[in-house]
N, CA and C of each residue as an Amber inpcrd file, in Angstrom:
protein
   387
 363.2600000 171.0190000  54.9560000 362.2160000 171.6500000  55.7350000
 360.9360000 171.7140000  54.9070000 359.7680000 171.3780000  55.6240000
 358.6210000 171.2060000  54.8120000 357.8750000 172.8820000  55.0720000
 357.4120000 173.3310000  53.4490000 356.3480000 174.6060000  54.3320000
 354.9760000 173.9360000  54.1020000 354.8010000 174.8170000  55.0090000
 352.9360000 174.1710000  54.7660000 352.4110000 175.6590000  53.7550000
 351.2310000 175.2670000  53.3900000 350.5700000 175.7760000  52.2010000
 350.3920000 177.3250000  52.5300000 349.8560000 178.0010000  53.6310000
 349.9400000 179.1530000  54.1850000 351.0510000 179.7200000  53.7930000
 352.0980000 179.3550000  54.5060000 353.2340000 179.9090000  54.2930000
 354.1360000 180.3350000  52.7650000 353.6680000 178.8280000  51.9930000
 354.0350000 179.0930000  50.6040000 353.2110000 180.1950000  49.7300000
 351.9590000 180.4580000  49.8630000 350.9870000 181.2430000  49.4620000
 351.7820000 182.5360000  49.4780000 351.9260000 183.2400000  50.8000000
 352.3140000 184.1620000  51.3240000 353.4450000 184.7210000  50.9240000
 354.6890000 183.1060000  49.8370000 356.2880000 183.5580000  49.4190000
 355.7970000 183.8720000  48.1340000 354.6250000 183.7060000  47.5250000
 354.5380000 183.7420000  45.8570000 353.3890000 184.7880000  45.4780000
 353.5130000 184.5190000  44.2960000 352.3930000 186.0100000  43.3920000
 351.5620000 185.6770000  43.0140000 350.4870000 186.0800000  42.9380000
 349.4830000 186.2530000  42.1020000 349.8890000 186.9030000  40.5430000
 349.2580000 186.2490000  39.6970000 349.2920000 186.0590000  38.3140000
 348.1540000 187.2390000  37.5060000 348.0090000 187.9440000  36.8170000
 347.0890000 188.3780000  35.9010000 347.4530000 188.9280000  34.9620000
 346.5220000 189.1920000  33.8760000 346.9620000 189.6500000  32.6180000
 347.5390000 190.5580000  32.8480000 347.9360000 191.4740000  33.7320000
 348.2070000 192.9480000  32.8840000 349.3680000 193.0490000  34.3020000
 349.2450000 192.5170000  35.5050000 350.2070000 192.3760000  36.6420000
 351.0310000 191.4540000  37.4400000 351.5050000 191.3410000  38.3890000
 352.2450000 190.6280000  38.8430000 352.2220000 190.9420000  40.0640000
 351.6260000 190.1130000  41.7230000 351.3290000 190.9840000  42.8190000
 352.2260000 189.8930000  43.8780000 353.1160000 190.4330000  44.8130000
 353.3890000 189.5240000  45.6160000 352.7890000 189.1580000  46.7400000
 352.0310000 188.4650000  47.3700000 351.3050000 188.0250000  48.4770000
 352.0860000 188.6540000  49.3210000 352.9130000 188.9280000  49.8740000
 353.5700000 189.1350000  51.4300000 353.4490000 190.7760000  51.2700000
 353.2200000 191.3340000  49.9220000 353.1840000 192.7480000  49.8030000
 352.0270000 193.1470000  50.0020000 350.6200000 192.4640000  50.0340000
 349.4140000 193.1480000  50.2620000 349.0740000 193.2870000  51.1720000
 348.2380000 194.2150000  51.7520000 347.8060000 194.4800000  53.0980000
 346.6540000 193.2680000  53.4580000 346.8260000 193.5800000  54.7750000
 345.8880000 192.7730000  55.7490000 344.9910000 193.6260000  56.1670000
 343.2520000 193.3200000  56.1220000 342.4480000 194.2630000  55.7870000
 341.8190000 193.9780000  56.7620000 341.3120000 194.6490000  58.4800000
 340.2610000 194.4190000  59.2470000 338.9070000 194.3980000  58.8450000
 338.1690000 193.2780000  59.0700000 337.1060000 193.3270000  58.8550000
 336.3850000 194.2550000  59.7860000 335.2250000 195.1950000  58.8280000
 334.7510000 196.0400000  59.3580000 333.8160000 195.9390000  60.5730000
 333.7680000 194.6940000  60.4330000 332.5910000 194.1660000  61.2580000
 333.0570000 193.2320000  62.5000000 333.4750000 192.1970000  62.2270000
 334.0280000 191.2620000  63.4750000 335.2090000 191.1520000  63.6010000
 335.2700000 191.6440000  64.7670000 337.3570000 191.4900000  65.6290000
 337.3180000 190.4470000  65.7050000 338.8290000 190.6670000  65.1490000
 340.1030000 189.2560000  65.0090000 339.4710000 188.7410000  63.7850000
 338.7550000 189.2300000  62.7130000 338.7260000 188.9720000  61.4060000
 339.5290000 189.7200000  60.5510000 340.3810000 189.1410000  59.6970000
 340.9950000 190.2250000  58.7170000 341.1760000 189.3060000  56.9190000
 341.3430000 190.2490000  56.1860000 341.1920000 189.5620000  54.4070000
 342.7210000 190.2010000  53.7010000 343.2410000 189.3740000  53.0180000
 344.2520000 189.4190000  51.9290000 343.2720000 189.6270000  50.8850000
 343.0470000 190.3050000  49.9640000 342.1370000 190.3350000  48.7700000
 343.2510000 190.1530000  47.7470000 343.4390000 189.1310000  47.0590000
 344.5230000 188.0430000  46.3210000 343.8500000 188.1220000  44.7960000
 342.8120000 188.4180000  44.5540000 342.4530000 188.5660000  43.1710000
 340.8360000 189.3060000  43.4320000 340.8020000 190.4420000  42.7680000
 339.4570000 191.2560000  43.1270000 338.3710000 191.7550000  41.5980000
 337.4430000 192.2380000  41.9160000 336.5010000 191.9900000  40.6020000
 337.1620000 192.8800000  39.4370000 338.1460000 193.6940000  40.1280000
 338.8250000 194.5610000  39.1310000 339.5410000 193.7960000  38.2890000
 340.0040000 192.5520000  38.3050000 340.9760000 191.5230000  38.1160000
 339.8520000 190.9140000  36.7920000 338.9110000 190.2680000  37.2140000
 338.1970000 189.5200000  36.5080000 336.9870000 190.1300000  36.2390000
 336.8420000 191.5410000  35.8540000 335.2840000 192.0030000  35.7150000
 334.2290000 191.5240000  36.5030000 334.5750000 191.4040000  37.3700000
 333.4980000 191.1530000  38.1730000 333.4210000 190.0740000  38.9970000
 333.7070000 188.9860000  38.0240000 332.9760000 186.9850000  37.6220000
 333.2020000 186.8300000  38.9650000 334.4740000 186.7610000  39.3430000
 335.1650000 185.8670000  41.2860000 335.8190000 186.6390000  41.5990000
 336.3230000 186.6420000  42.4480000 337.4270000 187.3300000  43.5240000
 337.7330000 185.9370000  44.5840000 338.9330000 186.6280000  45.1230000
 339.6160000 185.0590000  45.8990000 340.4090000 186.0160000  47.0600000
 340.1860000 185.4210000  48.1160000 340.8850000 186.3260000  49.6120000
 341.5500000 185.1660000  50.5110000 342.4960000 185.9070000  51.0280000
 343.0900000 184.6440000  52.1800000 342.4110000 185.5840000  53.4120000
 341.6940000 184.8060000  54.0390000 340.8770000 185.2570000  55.9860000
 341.9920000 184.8530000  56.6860000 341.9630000 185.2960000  57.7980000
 342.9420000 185.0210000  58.7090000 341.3600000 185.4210000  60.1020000
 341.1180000 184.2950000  60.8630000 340.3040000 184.3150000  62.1150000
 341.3550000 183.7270000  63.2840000 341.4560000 185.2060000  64.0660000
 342.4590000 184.8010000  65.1620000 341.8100000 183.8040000  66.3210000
 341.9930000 183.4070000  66.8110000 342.1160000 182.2010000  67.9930000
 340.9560000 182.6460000  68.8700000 340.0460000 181.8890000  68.9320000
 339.0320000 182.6380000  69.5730000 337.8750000 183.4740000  69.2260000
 338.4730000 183.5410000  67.9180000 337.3500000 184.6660000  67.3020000
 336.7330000 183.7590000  65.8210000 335.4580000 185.0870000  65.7240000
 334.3590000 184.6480000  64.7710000 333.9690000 185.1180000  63.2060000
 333.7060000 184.4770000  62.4450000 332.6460000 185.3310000  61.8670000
 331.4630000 185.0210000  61.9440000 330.7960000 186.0700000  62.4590000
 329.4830000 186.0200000  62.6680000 328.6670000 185.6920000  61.9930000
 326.9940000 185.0100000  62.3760000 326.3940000 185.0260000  61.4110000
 326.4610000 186.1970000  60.1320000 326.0980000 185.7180000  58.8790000
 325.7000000 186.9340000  57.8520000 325.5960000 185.6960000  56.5070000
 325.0480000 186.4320000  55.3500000 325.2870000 186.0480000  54.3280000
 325.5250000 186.4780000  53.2530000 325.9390000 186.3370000  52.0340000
 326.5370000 187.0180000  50.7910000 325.7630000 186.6470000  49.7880000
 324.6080000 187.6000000  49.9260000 323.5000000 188.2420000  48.5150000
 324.1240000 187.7820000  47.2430000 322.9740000 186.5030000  46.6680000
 324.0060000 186.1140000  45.3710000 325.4130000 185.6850000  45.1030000
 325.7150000 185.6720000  46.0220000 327.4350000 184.8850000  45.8740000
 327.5640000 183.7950000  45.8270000 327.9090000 182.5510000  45.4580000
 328.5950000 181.5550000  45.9200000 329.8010000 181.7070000  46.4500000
 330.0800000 181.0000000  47.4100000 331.1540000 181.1090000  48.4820000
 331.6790000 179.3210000  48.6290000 333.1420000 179.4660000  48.1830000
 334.2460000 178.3790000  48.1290000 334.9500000 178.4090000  49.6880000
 335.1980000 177.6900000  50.4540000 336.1710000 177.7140000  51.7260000
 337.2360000 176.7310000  51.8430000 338.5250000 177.0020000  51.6830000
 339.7470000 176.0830000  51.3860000 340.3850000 176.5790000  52.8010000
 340.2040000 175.6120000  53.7040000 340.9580000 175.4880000  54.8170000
 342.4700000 175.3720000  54.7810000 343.3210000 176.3370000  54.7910000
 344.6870000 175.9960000  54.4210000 345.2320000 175.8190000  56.2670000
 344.7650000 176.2060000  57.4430000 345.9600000 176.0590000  58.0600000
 344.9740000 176.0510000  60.0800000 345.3760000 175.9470000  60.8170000
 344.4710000 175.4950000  61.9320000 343.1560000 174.7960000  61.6960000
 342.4980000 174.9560000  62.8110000 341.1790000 174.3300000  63.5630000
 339.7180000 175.3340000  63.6170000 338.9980000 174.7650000  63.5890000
 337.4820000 175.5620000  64.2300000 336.6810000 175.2110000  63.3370000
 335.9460000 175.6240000  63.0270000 334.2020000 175.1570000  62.6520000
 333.6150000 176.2400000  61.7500000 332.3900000 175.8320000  60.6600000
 331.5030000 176.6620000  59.8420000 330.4120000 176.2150000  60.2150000
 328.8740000 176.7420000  60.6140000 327.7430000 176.2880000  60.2660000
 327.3380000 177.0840000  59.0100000 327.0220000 176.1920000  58.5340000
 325.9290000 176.8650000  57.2830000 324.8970000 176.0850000  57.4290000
 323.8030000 176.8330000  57.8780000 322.7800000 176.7240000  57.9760000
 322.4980000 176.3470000  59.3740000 322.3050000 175.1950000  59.1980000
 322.0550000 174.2500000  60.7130000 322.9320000 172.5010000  60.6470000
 323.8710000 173.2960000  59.8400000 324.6970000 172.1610000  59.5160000
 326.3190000 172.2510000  59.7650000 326.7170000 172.0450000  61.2390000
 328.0080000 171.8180000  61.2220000 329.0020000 171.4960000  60.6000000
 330.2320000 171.8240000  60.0060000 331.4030000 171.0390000  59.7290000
 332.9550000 171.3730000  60.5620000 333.6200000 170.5650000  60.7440000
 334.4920000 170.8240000  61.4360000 335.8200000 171.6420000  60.4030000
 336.3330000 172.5880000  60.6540000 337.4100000 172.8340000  59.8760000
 338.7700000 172.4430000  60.3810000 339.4410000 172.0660000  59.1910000
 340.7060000 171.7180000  59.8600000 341.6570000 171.6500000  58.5990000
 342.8930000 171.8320000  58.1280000 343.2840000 171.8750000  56.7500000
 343.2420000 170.7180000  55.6470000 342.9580000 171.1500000  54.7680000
 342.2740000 170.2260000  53.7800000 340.8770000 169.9860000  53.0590000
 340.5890000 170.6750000  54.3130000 338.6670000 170.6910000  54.1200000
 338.4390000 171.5250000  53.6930000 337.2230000 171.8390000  52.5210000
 336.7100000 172.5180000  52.0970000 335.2810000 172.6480000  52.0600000
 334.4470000 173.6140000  52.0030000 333.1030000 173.7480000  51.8480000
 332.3170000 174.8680000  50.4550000 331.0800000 174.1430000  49.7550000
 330.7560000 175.2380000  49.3290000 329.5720000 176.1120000  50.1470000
 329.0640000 176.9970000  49.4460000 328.0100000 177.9070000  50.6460000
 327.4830000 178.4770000  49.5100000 325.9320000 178.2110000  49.2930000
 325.4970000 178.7950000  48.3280000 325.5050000 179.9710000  48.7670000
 324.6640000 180.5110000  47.5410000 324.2920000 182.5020000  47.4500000
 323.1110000 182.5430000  48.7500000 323.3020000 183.4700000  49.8120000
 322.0130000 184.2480000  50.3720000 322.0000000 182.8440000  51.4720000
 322.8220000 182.0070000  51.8650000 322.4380000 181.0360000  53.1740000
 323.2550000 181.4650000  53.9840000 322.9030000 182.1360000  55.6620000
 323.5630000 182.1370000  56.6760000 324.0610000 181.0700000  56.9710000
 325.2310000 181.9260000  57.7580000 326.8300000 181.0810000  58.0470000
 327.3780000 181.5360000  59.0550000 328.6720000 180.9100000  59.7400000
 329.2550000 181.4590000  60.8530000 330.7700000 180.5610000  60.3810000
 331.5130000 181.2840000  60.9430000 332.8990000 180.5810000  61.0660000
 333.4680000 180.7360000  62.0230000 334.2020000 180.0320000  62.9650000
 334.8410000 180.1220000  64.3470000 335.8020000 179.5330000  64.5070000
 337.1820000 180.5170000  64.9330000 338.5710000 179.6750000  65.1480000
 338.6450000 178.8550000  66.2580000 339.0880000 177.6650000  66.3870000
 339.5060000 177.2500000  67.3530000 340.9690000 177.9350000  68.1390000
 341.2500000 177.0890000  69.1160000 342.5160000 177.4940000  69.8300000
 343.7680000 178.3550000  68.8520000 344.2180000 178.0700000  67.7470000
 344.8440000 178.6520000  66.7610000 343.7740000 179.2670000  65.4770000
 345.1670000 180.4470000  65.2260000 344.2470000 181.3400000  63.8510000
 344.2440000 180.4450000  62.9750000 342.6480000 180.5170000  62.0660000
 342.3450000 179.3400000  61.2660000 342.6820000 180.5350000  59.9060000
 342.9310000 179.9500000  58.7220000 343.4760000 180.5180000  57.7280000
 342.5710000 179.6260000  56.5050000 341.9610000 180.8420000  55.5680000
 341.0820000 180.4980000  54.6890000 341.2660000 180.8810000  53.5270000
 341.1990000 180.1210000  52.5570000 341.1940000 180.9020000  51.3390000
 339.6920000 180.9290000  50.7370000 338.9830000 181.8830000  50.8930000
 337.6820000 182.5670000  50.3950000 337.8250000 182.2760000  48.7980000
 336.8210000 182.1830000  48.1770000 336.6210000 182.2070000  46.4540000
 334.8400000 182.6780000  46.6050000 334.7530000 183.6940000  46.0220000
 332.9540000 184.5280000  45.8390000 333.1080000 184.1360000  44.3120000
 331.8460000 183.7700000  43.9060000 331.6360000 184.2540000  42.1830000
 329.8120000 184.3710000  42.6870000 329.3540000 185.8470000  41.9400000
 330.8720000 186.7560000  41.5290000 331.6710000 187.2820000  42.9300000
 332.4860000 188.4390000  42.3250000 333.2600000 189.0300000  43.1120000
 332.5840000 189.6140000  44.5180000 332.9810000 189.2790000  45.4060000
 332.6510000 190.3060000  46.7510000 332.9900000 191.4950000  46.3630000
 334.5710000 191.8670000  46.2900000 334.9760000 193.3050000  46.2730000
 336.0770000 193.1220000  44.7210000
């Protein structure tokens, strides 16, 4: 039986100096802002002083993230699992697993699931949270 990458993520741990965290044990965090957005926070600035933080998104079927942008961040997007789309900027890309995008610091963006929840693995440097 093959797993796909989502799924394996979700059986294993996160690594750091001082802990040991199992993915399937962390909470799923509503975004405060747009329904049917939610974050795994998988490594946070507490982790690395600050530098990155790394989150698995989960955008349910149908749903968005809205325009916004992240003041000084660079922003990594690792498509691990469905369909839907990012603009950054005025520049389409299609998401679908495999694909990735970067997003500089301070450029509006949007992300939108297609028919299935699209599953992301986020990377900020520095840290969002």
């Amino acid at each position: 039986m093959t797993t796909g990458i989502l799924e394996a993520i979700q059986e294993e741990m996160v690594f750091g100096t001082s802990d040991e965290i199992k993915v399937r044990d962390l909470t799923w965090y509503d975004h405060p802002t747009f329904l049917g957005v939610s974050l795994k926070h998988l490594i946070t600035a507490k982790n690395t002083d600050g530098k990155f933080s790394s989150h698995l998104v989960r955008v349910n079927s149908g749903c968005e993230i809205g325009k916004h942008i992240h003041e000084g961040k660079w922003e990594l997007h690792e498509v691990i699992k469905g369909h839907g789309r990012c603009i950054i900027e005025s520049k389409e890309v299609n998401y679908r697993a495999g694909v990735a995008a970067v997003i500089p610091p301070d450029i509006p963006h949007i992300v939108k699931a297609g028919e299935e929840d699209l599953y992301i693995l986020a990377k900020f440097i520095p840290a969002l949270v």
